[in-house]
BATI-797466 format. One record per atom (N, C-alpha, C, O, CB): residue number from 1; atom name; x, y, z. Coordinates in steps of 0.02 Angstrom, whole numbers, plus 50000, padded with zeros to 5 digits. Glycine has a CB too. Layout:
% residues N
   nr  atom      u      v      w
  NUM    CA      X      Y      Z
...
END
This chain:
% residues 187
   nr  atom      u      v      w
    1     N  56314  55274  54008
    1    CA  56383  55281  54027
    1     C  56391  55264  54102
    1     O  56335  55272  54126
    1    CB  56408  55354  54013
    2     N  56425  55248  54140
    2    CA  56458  55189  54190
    2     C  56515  55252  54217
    2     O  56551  55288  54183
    2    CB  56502  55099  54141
    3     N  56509  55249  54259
    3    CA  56560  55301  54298
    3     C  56570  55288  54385
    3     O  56519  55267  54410
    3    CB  56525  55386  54286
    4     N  56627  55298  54433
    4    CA  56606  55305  54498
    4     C  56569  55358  54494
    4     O  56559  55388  54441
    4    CB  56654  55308  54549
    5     N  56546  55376  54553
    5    CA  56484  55416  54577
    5     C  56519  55480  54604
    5     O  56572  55458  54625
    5    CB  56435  55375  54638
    6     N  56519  55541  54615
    6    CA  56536  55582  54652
    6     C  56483  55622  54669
    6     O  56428  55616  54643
    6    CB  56583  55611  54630
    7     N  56500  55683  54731
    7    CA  56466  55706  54769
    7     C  56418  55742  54741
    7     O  56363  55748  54769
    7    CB  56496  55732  54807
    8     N  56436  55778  54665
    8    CA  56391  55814  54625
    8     C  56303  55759  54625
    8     O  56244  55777  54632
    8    CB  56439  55823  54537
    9     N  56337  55681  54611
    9    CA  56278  55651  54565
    9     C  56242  55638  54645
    9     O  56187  55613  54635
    9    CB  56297  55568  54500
   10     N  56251  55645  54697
   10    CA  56224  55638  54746
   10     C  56140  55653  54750
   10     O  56104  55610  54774
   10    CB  56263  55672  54783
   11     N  56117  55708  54730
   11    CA  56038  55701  54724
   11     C  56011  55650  54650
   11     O  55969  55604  54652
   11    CB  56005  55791  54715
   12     N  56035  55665  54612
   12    CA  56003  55595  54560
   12     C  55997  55517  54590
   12     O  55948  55480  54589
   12    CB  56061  55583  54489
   13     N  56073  55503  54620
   13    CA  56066  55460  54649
   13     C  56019  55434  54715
   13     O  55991  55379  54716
   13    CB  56113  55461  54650
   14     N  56015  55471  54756
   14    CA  55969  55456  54806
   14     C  55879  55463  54782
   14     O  55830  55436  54807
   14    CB  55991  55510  54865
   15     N  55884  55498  54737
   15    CA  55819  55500  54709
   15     C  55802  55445  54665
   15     O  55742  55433  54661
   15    CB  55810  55559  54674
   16     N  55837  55413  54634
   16    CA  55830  55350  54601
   16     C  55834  55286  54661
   16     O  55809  55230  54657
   16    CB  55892  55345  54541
   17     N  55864  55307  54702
   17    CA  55851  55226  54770
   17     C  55787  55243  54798
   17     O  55741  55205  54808
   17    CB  55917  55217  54854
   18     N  55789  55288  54807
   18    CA  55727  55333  54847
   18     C  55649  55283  54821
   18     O  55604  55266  54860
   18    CB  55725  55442  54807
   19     N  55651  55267  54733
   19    CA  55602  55251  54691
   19     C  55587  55183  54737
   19     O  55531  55158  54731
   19    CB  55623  55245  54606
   20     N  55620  55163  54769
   20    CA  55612  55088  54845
   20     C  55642  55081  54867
   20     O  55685  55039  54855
   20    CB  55603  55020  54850
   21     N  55639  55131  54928
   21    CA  55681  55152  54984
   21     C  55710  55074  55018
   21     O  55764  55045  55014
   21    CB  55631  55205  55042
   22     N  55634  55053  55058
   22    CA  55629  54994  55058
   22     C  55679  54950  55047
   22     O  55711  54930  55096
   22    CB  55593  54985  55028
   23     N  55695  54925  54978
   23    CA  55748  54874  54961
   23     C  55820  54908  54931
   23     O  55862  54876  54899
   23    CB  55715  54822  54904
   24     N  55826  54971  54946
   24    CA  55868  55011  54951
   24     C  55923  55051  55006
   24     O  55967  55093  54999
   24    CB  55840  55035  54930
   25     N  55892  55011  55068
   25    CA  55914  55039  55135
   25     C  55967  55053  55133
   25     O  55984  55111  55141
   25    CB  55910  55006  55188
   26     N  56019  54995  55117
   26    CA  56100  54979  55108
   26     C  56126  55027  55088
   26     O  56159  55065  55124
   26    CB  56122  54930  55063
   27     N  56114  55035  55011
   27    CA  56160  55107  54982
   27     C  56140  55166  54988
   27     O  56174  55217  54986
   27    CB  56171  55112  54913
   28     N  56053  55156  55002
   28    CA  56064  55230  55041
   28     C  56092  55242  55120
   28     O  56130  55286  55140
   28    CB  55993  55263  55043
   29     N  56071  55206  55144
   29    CA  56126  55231  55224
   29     C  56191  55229  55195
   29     O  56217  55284  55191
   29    CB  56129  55167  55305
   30     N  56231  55171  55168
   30    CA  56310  55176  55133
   30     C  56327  55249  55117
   30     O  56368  55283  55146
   30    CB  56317  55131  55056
   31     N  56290  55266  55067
   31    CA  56289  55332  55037
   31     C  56295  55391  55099
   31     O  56341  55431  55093
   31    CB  56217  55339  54991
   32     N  56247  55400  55161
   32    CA  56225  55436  55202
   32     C  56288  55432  55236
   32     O  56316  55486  55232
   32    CB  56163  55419  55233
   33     N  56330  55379  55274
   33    CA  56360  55361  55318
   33     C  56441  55383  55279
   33     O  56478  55427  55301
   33    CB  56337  55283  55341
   34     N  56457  55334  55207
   34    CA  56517  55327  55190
   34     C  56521  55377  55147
   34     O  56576  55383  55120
   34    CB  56536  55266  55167
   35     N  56474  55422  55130
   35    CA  56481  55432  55044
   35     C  56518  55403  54984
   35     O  56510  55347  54961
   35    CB  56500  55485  55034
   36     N  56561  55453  54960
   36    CA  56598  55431  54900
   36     C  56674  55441  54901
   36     O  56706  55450  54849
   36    CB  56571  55467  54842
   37     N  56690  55440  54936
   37    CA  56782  55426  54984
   37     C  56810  55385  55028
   37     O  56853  55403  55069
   37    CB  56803  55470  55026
   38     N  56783  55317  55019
   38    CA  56792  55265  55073
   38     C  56816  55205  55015
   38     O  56792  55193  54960
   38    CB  56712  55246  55127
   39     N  56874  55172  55052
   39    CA  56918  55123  55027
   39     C  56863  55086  55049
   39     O  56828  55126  55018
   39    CB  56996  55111  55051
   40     N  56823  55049  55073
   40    CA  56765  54987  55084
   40     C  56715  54989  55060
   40     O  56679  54941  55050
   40    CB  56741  54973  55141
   41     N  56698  55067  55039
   41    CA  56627  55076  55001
   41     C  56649  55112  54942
   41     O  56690  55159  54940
   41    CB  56565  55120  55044
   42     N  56603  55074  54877
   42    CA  56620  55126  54819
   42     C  56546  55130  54779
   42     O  56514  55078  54778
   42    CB  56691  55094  54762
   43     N  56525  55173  54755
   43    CA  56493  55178  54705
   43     C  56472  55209  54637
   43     O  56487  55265  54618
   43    CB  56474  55178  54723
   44     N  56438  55166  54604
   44    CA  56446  55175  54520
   44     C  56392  55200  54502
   44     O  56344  55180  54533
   44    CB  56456  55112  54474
   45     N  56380  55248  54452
   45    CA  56330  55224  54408
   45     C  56327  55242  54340
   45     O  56373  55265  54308
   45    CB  56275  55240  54431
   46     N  56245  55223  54313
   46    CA  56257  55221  54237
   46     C  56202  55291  54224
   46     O  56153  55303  54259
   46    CB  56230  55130  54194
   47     N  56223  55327  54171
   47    CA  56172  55385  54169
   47     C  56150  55368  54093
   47     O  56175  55323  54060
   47    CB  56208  55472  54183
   48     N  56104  55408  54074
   48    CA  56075  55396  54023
   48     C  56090  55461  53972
   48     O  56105  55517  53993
   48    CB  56004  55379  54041
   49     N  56085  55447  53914
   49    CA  56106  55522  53871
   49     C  56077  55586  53890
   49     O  56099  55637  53863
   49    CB  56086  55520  53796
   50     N  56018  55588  53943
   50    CA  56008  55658  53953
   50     C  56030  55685  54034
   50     O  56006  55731  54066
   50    CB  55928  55672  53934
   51     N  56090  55632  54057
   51    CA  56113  55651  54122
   51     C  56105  55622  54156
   51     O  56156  55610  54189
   51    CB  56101  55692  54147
   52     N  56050  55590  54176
   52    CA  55990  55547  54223
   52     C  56026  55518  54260
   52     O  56073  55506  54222
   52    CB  55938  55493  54192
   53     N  56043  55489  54326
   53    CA  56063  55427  54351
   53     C  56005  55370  54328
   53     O  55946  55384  54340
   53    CB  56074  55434  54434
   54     N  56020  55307  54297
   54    CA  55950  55272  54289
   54     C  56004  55190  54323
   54     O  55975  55136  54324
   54    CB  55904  55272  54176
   55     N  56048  55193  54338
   55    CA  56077  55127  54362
   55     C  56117  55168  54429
   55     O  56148  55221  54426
   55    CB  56135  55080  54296
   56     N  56105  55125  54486
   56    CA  56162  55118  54543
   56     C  56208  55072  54584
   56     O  56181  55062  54639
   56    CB  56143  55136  54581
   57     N  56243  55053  54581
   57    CA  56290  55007  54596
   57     C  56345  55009  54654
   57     O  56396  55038  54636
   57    CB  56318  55002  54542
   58     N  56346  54984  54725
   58    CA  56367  55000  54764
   58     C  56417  54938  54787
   58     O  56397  54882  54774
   58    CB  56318  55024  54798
   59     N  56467  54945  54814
   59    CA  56502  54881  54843
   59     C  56541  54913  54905
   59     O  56588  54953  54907
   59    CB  56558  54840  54784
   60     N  56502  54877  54959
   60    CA  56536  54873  55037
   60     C  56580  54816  55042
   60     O  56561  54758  55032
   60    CB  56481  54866  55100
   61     N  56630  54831  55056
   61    CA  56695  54799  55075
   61     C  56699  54715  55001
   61     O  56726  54719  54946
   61    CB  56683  54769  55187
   62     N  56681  54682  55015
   62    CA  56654  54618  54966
   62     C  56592  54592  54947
   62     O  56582  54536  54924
   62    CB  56674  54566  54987
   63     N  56543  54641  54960
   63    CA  56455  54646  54949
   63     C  56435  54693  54907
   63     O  56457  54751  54910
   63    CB  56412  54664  55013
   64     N  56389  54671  54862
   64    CA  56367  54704  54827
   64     C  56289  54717  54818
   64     O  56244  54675  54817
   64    CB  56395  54686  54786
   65     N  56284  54785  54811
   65    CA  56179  54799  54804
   65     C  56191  54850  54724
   65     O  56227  54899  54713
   65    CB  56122  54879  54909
   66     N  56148  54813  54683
   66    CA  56115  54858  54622
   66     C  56052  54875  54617
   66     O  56004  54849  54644
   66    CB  56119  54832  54564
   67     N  56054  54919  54583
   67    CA  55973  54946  54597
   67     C  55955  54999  54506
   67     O  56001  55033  54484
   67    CB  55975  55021  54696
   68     N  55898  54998  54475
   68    CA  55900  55046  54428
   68     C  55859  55025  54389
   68     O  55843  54966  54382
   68    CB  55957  55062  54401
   69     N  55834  55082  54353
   69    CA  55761  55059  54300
   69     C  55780  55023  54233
   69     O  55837  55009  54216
   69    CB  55712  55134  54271
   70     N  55733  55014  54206
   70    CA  55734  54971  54130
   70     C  55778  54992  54092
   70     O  55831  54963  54079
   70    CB  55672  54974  54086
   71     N  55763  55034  54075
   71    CA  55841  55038  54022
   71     C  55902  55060  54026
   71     O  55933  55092  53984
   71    CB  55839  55070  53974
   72     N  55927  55034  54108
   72    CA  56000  55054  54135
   72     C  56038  55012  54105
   72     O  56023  54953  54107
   72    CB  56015  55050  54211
   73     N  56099  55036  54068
   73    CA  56169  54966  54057
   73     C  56162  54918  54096
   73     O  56196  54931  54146
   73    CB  56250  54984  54074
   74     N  56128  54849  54104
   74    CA  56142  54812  54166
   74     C  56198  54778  54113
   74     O  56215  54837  54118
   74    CB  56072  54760  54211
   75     N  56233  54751  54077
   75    CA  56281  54712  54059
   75     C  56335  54776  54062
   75     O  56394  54757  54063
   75    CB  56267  54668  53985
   76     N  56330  54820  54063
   76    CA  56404  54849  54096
   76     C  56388  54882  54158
   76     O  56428  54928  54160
   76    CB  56447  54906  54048
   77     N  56363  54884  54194
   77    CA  56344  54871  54299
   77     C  56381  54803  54288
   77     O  56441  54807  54300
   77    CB  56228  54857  54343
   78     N  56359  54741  54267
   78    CA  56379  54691  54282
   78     C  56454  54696  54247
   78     O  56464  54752  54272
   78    CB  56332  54639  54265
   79     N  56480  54691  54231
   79    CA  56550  54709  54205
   79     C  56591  54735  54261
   79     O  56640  54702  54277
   79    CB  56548  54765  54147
   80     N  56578  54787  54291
   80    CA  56610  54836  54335
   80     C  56607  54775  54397
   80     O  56662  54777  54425
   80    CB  56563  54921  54348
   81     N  56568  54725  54427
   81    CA  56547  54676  54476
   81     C  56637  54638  54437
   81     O  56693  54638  54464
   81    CB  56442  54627  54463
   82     N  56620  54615  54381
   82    CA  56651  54555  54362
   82     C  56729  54589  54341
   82     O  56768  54544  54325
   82    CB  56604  54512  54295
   83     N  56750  54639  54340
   83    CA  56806  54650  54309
   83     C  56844  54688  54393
   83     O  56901  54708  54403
   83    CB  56792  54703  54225
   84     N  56782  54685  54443
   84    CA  56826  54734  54508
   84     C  56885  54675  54537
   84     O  56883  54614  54529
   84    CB  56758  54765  54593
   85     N  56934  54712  54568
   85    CA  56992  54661  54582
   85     C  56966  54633  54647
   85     O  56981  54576  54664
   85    CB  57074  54696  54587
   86     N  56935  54667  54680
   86    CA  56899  54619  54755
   86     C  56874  54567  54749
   86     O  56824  54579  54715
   86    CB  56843  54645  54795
   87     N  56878  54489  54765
   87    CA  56820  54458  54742
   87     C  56746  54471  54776
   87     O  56745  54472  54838
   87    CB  56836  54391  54747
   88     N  56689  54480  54742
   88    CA  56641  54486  54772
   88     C  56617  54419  54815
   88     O  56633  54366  54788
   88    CB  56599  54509  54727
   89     N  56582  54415  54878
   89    CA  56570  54372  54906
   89     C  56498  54393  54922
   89     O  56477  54349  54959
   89    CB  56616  54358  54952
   90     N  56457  54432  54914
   90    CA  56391  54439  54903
   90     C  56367  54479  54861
   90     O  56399  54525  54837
   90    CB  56364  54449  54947
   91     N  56290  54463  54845
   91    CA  56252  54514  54795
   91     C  56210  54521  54815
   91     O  56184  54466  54827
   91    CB  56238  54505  54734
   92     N  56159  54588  54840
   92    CA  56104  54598  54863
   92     C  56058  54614  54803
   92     O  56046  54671  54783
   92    CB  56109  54647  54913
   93     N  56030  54545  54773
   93    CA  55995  54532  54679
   93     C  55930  54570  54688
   93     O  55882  54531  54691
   93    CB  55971  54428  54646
   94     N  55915  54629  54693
   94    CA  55840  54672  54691
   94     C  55859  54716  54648
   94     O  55867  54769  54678
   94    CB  55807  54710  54762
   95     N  55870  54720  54598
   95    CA  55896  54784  54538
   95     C  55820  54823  54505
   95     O  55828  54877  54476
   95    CB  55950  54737  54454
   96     N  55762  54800  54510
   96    CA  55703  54828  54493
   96     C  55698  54840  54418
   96     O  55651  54827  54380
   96    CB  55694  54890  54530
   97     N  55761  54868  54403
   97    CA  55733  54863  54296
   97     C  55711  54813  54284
   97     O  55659  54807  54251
   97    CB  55790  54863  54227
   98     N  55749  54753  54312
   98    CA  55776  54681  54268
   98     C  55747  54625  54326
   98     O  55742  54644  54384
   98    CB  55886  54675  54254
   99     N  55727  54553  54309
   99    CA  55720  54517  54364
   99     C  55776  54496  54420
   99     O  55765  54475  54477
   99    CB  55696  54468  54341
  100     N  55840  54508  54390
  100    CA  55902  54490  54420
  100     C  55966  54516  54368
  100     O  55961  54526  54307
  100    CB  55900  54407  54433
  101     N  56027  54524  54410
  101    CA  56072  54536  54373
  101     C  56129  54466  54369
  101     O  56190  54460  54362
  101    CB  56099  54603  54400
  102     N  56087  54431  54375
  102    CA  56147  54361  54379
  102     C  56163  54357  54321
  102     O  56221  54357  54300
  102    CB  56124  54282  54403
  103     N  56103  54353  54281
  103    CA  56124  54314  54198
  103     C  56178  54372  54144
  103     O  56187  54358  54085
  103    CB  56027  54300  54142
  104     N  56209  54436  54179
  104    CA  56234  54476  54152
  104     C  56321  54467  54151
  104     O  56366  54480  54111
  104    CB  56205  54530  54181
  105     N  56315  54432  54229
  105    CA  56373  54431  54261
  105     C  56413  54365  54220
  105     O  56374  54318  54213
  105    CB  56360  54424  54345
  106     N  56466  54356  54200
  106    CA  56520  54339  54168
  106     C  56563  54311  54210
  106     O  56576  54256  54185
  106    CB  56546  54386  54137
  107     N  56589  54317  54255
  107    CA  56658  54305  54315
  107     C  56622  54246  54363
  107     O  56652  54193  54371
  107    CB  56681  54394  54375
  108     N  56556  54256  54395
  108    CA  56527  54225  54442
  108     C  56469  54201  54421
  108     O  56441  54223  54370
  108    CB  56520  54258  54493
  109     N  56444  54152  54460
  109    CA  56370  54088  54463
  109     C  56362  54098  54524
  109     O  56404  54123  54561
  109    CB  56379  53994  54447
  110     N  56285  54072  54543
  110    CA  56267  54098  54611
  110     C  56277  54028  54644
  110     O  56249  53984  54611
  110    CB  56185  54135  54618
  111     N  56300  54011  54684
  111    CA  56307  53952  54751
  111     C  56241  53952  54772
  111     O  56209  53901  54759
  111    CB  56362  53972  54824
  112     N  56217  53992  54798
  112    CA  56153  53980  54845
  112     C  56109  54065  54835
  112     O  56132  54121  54825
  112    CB  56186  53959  54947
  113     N  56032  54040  54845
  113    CA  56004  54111  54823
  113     C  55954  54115  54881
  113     O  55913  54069  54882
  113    CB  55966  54117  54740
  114     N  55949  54169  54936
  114    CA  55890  54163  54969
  114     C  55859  54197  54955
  114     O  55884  54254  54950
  114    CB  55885  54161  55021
  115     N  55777  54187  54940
  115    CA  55733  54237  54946
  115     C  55717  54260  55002
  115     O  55703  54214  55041
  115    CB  55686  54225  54921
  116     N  55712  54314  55026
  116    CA  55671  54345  55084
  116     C  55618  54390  55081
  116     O  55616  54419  55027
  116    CB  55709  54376  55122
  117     N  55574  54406  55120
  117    CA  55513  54452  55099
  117     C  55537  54495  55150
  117     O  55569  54479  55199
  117    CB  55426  54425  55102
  118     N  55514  54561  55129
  118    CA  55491  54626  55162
  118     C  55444  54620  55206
  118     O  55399  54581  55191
  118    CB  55469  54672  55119
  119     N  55440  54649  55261
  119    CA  55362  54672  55300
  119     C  55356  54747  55286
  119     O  55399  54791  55289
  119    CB  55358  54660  55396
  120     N  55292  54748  55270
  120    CA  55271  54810  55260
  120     C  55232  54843  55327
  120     O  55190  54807  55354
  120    CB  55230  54808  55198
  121     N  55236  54872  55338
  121    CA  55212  54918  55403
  121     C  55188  55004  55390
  121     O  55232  55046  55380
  121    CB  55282  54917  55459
  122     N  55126  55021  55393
  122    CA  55095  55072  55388
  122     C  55120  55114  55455
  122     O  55110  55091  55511
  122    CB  55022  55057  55380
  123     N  55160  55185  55441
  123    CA  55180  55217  55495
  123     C  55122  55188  55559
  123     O  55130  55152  55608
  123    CB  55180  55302  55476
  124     N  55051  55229  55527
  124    CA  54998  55241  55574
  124     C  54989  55161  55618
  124     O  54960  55158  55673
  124    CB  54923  55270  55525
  125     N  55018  55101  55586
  125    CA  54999  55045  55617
  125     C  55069  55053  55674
  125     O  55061  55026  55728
  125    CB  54989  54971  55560
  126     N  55133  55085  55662
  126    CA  55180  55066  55694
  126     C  55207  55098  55783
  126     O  55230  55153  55800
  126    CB  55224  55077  55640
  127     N  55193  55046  55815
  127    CA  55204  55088  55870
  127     C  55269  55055  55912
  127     O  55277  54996  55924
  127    CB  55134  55092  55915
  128     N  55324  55122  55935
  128    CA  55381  55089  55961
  128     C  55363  55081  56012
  128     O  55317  55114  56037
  128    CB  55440  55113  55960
  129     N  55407  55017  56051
  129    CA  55409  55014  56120
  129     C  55488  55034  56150
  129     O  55540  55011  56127
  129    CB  55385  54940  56139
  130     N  55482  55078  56203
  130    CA  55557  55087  56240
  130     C  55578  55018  56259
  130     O  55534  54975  56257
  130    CB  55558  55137  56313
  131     N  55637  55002  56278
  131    CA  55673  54935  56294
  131     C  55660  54921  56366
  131     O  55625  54961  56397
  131    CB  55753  54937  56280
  132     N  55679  54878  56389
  132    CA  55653  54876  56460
  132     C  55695  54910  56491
  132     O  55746  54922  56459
  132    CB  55645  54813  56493
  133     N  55690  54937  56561
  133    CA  55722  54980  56600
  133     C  55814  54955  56608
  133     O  55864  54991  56603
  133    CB  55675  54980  56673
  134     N  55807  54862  56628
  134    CA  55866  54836  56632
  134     C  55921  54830  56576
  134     O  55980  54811  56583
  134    CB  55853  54784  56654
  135     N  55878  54857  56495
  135    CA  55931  54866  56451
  135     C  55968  54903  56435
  135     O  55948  54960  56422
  135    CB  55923  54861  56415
  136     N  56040  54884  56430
  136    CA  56105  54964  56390
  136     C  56104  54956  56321
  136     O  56113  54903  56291
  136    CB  56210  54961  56410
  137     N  56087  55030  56286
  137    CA  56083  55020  56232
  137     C  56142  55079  56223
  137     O  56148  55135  56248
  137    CB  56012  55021  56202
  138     N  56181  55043  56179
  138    CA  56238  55124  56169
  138     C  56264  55098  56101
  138     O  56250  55040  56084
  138    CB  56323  55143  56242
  139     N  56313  55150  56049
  139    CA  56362  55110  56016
  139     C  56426  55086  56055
  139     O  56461  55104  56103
  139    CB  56382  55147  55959
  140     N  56421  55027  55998
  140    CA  56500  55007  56035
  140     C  56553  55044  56009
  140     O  56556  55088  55966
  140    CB  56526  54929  56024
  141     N  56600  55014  56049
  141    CA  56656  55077  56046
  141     C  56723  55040  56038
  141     O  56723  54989  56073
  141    CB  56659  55131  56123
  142     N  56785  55048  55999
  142    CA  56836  55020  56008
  142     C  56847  54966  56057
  142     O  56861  54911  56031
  142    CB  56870  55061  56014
  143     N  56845  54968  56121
  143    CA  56870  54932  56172
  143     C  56829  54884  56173
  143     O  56848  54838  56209
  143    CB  56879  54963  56231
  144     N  56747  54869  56132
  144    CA  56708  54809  56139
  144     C  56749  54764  56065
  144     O  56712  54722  56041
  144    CB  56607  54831  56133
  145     N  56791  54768  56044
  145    CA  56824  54739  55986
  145     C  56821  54671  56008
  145     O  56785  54629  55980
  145    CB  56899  54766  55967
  146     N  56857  54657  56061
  146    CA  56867  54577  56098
  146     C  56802  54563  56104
  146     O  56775  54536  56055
  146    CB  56907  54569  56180
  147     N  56757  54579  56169
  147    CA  56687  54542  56166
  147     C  56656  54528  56102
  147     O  56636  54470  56091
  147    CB  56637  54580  56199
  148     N  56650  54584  56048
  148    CA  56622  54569  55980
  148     C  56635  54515  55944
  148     O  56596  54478  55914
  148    CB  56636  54613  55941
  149     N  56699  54513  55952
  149    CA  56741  54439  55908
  149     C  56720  54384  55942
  149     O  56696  54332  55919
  149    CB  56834  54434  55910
  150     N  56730  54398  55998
  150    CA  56680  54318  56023
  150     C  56611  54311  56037
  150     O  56583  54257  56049
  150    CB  56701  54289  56089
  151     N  56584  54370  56037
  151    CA  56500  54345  56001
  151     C  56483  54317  55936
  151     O  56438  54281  55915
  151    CB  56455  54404  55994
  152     N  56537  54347  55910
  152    CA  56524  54358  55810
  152     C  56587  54300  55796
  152     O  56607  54300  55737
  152    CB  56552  54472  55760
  153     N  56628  54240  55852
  153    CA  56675  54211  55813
  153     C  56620  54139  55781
  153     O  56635  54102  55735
  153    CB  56754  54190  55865
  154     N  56558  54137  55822
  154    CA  56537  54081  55774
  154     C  56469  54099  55748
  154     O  56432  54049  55748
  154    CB  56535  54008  55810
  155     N  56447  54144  55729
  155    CA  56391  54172  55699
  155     C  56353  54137  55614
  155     O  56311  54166  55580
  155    CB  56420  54248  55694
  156     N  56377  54089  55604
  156    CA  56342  54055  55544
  156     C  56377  54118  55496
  156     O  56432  54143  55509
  156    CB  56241  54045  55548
  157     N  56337  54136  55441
  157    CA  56339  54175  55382
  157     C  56362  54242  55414
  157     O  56374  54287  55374
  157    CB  56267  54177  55340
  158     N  56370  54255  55474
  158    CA  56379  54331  55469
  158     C  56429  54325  55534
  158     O  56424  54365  55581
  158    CB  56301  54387  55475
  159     N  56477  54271  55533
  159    CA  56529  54252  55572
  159     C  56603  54328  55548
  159     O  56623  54347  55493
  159    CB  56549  54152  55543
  160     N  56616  54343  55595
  160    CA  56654  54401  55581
  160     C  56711  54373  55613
  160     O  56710  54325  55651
  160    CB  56628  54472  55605
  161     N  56785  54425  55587
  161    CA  56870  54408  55601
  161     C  56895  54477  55612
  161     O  56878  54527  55580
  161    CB  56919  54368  55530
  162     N  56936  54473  55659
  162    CA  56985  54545  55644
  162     C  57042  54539  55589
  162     O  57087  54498  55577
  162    CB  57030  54567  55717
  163     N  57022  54597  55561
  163    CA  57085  54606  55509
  163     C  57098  54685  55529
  163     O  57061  54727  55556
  163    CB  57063  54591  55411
  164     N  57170  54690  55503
  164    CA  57189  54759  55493
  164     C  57173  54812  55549
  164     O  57184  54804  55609
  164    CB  57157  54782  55432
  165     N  57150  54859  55524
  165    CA  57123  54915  55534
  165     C  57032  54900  55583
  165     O  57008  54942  55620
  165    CB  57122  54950  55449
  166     N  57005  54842  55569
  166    CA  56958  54819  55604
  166     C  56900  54757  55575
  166     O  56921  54707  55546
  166    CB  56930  54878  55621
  167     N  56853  54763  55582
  167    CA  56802  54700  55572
  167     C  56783  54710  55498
  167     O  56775  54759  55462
  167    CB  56728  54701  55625
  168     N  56779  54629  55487
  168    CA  56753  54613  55411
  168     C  56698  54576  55404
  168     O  56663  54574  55455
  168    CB  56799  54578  55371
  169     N  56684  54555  55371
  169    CA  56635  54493  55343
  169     C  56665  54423  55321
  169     O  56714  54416  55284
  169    CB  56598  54519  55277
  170     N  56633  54379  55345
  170    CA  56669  54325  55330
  170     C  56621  54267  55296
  170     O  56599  54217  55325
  170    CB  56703  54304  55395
  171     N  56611  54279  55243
  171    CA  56549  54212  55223
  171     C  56576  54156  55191
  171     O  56539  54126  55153
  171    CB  56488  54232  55166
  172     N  56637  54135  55201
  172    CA  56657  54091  55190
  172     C  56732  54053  55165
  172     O  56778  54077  55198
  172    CB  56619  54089  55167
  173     N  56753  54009  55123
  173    CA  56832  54015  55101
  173     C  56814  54056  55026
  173     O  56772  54036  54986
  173    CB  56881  53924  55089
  174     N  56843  54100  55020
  174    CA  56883  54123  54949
  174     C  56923  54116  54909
  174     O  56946  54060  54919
  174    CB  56901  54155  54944
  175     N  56947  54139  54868
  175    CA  56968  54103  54800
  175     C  56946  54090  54749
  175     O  56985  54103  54704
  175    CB  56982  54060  54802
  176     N  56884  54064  54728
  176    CA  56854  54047  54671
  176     C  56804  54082  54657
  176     O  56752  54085  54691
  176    CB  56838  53990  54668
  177     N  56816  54113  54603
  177    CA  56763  54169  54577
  177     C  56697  54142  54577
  177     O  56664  54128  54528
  177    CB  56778  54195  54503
  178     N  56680  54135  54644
  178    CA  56611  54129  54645
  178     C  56542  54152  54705
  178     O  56548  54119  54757
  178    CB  56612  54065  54635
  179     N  56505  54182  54707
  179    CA  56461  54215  54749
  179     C  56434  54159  54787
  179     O  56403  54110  54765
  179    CB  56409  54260  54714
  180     N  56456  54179  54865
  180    CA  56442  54162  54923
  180     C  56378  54153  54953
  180     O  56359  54110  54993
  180    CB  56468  54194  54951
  181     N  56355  54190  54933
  181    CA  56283  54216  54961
  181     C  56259  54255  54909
  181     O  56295  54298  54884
  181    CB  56284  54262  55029
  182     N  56193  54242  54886
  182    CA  56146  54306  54858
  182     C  56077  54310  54863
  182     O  56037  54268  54841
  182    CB  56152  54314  54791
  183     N  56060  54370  54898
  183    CA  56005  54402  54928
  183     C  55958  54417  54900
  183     O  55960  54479  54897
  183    CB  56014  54446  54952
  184     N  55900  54393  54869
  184    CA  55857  54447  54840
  184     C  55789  54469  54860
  184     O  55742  54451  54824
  184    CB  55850  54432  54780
  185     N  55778  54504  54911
  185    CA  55749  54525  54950
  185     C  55662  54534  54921
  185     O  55659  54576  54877
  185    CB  55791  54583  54971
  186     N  55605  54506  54935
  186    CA  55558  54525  54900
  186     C  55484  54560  54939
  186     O  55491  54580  54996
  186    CB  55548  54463  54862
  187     N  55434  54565  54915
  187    CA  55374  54613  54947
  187     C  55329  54569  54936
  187     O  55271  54581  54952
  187    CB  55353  54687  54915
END
């Protein structure tokens, strides 16, 4: 069964991303940061007859990350992708049941697919370094809106615009039901 997510399913869910944190970063910080009351972030999932979360399905603003074991609904996850009124303009393709959720999806074909690999790093190997003395590291804050836009007005794939209320994603022209970008991140 296919449902949004609420605050109850909150430990199933994180315990099922949790299974690779790793290629899970997205919806779990999403989750951490937005939870489950944000007009830009929503999420789904599919449970199994004894309750289980076994599918998760997340969409930031026009991006999408799935994630979930073997015998999650992936043709209705993919349904919920293909029937949402946003057009999607990315898919982050690491779902772990399945090799991919493309061949499920109905509405969209992939344009372009990058693979990327993971680095793996053993805590005990990892050592931070502080920044150099001459760097400011802070968040930005409202009033860097202008500088941002013109760092980020010609940024290739991750070229950003002001709209509205504030910053979006911009991967390209829209209109045609078709995925912009898709990610599938590997080890």
């Amino acid at each position: 069964m296919i449902r949004p997510l609420e605050e109850a399913d909150r430990p199933g869910a994180v315990t099922l991303l949790r299974r690779d944190a790793a290629l899970n970063l997205y919806p779990l910080g999403n989750m951490a940061s937005l939870g489950f009351d944000s007009e830009i972030c929503q999420f789904w999932g599919d449970f199994g007859a004894d309750g289980r979360v076994r599918g998760v399905l997340n969409r930031y603003m026009t991006g999408w990350v799935i994630y979930g074991l073997p015998d999650a609904d992936w043709p209705a996850l993919a349904a919920v992708i293909d029937d949402h009124p946003l057009l999607a303009e990315r898919l982050q393709d690491n779902p772990g049941g399945v090799d991919s959720i493309l061949p499920y999806l109905r509405r969209y074909r992939a344009q372009r697919i990058e693979a990327e690999t993971l680095m793996a790093l053993d805590e005990a190997d990892f050592r931070a370094q502080p920044p150099s003395q001459d760097a400011v590291v802070r968040r930005a804050a409202e009033g860097d809106l202008a500088d941002l836009l013109v760092f980020y007005a010609d940024a290739g794939d991750m070229t950003r615009s002001e709209t509205g209320c504030g910053v979006h994603w911009k991967m390209g022209a829209s209109g045609s039901p078709k995925w912009m970008g898709s990610s599938r991140p590997r080890r």
